[in-house]
N, C-alpha and C positions, 0 to 999 in steps of 0.2 A: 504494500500500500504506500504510496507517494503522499505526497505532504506538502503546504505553504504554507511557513512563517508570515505571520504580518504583525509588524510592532509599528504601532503608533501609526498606522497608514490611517485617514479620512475613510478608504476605500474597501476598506476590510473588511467580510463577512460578518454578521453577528454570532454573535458564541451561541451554540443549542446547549454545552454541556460543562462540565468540570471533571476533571479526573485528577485526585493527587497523587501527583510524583515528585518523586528524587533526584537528585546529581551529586556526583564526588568529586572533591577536588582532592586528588591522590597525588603527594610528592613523592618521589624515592632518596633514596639517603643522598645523591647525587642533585636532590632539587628541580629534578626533572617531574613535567605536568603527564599524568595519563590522558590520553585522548583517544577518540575512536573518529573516523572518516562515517557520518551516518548513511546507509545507505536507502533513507526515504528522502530525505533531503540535498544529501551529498556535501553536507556541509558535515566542518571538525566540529566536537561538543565535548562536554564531557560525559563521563558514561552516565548512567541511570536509566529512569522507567517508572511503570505505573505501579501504584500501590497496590496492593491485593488483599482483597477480603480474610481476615484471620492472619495477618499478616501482622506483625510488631514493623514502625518505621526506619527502625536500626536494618532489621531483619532484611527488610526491601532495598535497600543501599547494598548491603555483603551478596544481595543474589544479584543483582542486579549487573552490579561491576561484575562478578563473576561470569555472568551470562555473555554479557558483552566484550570482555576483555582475556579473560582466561586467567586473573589478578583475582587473588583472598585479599583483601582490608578487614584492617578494624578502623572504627571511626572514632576520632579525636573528638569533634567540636560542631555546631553548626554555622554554617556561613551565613545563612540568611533565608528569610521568605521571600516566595519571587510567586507577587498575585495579582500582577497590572494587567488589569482588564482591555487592556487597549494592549497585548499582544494574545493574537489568537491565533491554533494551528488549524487549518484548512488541511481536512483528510478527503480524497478522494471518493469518499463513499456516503458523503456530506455531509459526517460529524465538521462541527469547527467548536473546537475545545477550547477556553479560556484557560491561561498558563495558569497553575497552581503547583508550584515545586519548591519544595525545601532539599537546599544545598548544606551538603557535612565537607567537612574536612575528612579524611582518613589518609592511613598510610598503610600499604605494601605489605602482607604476612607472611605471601608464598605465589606459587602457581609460576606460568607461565604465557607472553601473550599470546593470542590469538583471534580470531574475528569468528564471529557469526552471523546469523538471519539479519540483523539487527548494525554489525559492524564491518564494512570491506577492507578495514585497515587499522592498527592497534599499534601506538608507540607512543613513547615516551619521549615529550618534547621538553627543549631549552626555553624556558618561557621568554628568554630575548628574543627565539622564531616566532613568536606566536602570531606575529604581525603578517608574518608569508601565509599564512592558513589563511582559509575562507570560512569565517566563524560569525553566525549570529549575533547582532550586536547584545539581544538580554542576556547569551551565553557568554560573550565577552565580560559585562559587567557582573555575571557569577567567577569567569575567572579570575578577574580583579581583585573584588573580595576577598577571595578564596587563600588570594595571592599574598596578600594586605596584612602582614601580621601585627601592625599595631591597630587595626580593626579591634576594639575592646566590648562591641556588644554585637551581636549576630544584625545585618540587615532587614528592614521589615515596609517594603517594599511593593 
């Protein structure tokens, strides 16, 4: 299923739904940022996904990154709530979902990368490249954040 971002466009569909999900902002001991190539969008993000019923919100971050990345995390911290109704994703099957995602922090436990359904490419980027990626800008300002360590209170947003 393919997908259109719209942040702050006049021109945007209106939202039918909500679904809450997650992002990771994953360093390695190296300082390096996890990211995945998404393939509904074709844009870089960080990993994450939708919440699942019976689901603990830690619980959906550690599957999530795992699903997508082939990376175990434990999560540090939260980065921020990310609930601006004036970005919405346009799915081809004509949900258009108002973003509701809370971003953690975590770091690296094990595993190894790889891609799935969900990711055509999985690495471990220099956050000085981050600027060569073709990155959403509300997923840019989760990496900022994310990035931001004298940030002293989670984002709420």
């Amino acid at each position: 299923m393919s997908r259109v971002d719209y942040f702050r466009d006049p021109n945007a569909p209106k939202a039918n739904s909500v679904v809450p999900s997650v992002t990771a902002v994953v360093l390695d001991d190296a300082g390096e940022l996890l990211l995945i190539h998404k393939t509904d969008n074709d844009l870089w993000a960080l990993p994450g996904g939708g919440h699942d019923i019976g689901e603990r919100v830690g619980d959906t971050v550690v599957r999530e990154v795992l699903e997508e990345t082939g990376i175990t995390v434990e999560i540090d911290s939260i980065v921020g709530l990310y609930t601006d109704p004036q970005h919405v994703l346009a799915y081809d099957d004509g949900e258009v979902r108002q973003q509701f995602s809370i971003c953690f922090r975590a770091h690296p436990t094990g595993g190894s990368l790889r891609t799935s359904s969900e990711s055509k490419e999985v690495r471990w980027v220099d956050p000085a490249d981050l600027d060569d990626l073709d990155i959403h800008p509300s997923m840019r300002l989760r990496i900022q954040h994310g990035l931001d360590d004298s940030r002293q209170e989670p984002y709420i947003g």
